[in-house]
C-alpha positions, 0 to 999 in steps of 0.5 A, a space after each residue: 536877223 534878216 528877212 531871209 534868215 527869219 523866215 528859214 528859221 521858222 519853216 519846220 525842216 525838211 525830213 528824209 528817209 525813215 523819218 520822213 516814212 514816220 512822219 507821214 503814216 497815219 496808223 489808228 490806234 488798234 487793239 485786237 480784244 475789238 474783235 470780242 467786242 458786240 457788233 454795234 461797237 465793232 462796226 463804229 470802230 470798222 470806219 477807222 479803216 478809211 484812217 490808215 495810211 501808208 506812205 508810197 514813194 508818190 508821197 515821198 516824192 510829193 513831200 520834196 516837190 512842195 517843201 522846195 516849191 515853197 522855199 523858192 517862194 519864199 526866198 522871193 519875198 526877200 528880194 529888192 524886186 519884191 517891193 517893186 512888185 508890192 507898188 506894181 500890184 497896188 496900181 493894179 488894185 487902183 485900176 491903173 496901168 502895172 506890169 510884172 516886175 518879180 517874175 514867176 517863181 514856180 508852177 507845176 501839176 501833180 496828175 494821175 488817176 482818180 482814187 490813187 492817193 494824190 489829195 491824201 499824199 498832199 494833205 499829209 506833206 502839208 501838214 508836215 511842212 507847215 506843222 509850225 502854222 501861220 509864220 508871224 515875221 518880226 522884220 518887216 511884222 507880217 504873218 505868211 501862211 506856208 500853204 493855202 489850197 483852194 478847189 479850181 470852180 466847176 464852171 473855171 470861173 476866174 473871179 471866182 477862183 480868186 474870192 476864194 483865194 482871198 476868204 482862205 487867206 482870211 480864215 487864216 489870218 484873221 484879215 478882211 481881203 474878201 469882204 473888202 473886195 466884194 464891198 468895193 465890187 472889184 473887177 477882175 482885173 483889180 482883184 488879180 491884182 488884189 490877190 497878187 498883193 495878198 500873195 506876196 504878202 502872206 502866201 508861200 504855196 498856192 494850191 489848186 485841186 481838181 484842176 481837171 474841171 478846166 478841161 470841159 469849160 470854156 473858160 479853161 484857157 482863161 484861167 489858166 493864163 490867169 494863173 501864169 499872170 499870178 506867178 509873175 505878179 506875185 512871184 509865189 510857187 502855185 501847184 496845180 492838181 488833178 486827174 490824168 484827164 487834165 494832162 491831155 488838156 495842158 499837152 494841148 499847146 507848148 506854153 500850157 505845157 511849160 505851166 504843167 511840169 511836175 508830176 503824173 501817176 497811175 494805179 499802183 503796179 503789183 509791188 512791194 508798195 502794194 504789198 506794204 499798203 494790203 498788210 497793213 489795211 489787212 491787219 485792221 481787222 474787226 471780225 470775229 475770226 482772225 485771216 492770214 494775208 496770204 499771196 493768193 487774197 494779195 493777187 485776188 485784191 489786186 485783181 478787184 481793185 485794179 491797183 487803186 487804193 481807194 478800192 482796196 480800202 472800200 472792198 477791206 472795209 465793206 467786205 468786214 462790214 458784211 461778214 459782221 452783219 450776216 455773221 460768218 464774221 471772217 475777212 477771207 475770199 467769200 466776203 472780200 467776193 460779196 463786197 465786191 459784187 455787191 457793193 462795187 457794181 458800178 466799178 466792175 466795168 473800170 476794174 475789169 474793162 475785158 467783160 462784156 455786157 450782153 444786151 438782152 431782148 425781149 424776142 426769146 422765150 422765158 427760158 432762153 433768158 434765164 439759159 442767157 442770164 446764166 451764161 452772162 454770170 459765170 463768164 463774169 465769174 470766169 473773167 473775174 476770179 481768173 481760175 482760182 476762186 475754186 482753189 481759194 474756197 477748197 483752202 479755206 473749207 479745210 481751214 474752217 471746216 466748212 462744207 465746200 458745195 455750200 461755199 461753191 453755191 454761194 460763189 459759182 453759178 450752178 445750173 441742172 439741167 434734167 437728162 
């Protein structure tokens, strides 16, 4: 068997459609007697919310984007080119004149907004396409590690990015590339080309997240180029993540653009893709009193999660968390409303960037403040729940039989005024 043949044999095959879906969901174990269980049980079980995940079409497209990245990596690594490359990068870790002679195989950037899934769809497409782990080759004997991710430095530090590259790929194969660059106190140069043999010898995908910190740091650029001379020396796909900001960045000059071809996302719209994700995070519920998902609490998350899917999920799980501590023990509008406004504050001028903040003063009077704090509530109360709080609170009196000026004091900001 050659080379190629023996690699392609021990890549796990590529999956599609229905498999694929099955293959990438995450689904906890759940039982709906939970909901009878004491409160400390609940509660600890409540985290297996953050476990759940439902593939979107991001992921499946992620899922093809990578396998095939890495099977153009890995058809390289069989070439005649290949070896001439092996010496080339031996000179450079000698310090000594070298040049490209593989050629890149294939670089791309995968950005979208912050929280929207991107790192998790990754996880879950690597798991799949290196299920069988660390590649062990028989003709030549080497070990290939089918994906290796590593975070792009704070500062863009290139010698830095590269030591990482370096003790990830020990951690894997039990090798000592990492020590043995610090011990021998390579420059930057001698360690590119250190990192270049390492990668063609044992790596098939080279990831980089959060990417985006190469936006503010002088030594973005260099970085970058940095990368560009690591695919042509070591011929290995490398995928570059991070957040919408890092586009601006790479658009900024042809050559970075043709380095960032790939794939960009933003929050999801209102589809049957969020429809799918609200079911099913919906049905993990581990209050005491069972809620339908309806159409209305459907619009109302998306309204307060801004189609974010990290959103969705702190508001499911902190609004159950509050509803089993102060014992209303439902997953309906009020707590989902409390979870909101209590918990994700700090999120309310992103979710919905059309409110204003009014800035108080200190010339008016006791009483004009208070009259100015109430105004500054319920325009908050306006422009957030979009004229249907009042409908869902009716709904859901009559569904619990609860009193209705109660539930509308604890969610609408009432003033008397004296005649």
């Amino acid at each position: 068997m050659n080379k190629l043949a023996d690699i392609e044999s021990r890549l796990s095959k590529m999956k599609s459609g229905d498999e694929l879906i099955k293959a990438l969901e995450v689904k906890p174990d759940y039982d709906e007697s939970i909901r009878k269980e004491n409160m400390a049980v609940r509660l600890m079980k409540l985290s297996d919310v953050y476990n759940v995940y439902v593939p979107s079409r991001m992921t499946e497209e992620i899922y093809y984007k990578l396998y095939l990245a890495l099977v153009y990596s890995m058809r390289k690594k069989t070439t005649k080119k290949a070896v001439l490359q092996q010496n080339e990068n031996y000179k450079a870790v000698m310090a000594q004149e070298y040049r490209g002679i593989i050629g890149g195989a294939d670089s791309l950037l995968i950005a979208g907004t912050s929280g929207i899934g991107k790192s998790t769809a990754i996880s879950r497409a690597i798991s799949l396409i290196s299920n069988k782990g660390v590649m062990e080759l028989d003709v030549p004997y080497s070990f290939i590690i089918p994906c290796v991710v590593v975070q792009c430095p704070f500062d863009s530090s290139v010698k830095n990015l590269l030591l990482e590259v370096l003790r990830k790929v020990d951690e894997r194969i039990g090798s000592n590339y990492y020590q043995n660059a610090i011990r021998a106190r390579a420059t930057t140069d001698m360690l590119l080309g250190m990192v270049s043999q390492v990668s063609l010898n044992h790596v098939g995908l080279l990831i980089i997240d959060e990417i985006q910190n190469v936006v503010n740091s002088k030594n973005g650029r260099g970085l970058i180029g940095m990368l560009t001379q690591l695919i042509n020396d070591s011929g290995i796909s490398i995928c570059m993540v991070g957040t919408s900001e890092s586009v601006m960045f790479f658009e900024s000059s042809d050559y970075l653009a043709r380095r960032s071809l790939g794939l960009q996302y933003q929050a999801m719209d209102y589809d049957d893709d969020f429809h799918k994700i609200c079911k099913e995070l919906y049905s993990y519920q581990y209050v005491k009193h069972y809620t339908e998902l309806t159409e209305a609490i459907t619009e109302w998350i998306y309204e307060h999660s801004a189609g974010i899917i990290s959103n969705i999920v702190v508001l499911l799980h902190d609004a159950q968390e509050i509803a089993i501590m102060d014992g209303t023990e439902a997953l309906d509008i009020s707590s989902l409303n409390k979870a909101y406004k209590n918990r994700m504050a700090l999120l309310h001028d992103y979710i919905a960037p059309s409110i204003q903040k009014r800035k108080s003063t200190t010339t008016i009077g006791k009483k004009a403040d208070k009259i100015h704090e109430l105004e500054e509530k319920q325009d908050f109360i306006e422009e957030t729940e979009q004229e249907n709080l009042i409908a869902l609170l009716v709904a859901q009196a009559k569904q619990n039989s609860t009193d209705i000026v109660k539930l509308m004091q604890e969610n609408l900001i009432v003033m008397e005024v004296s005649v």
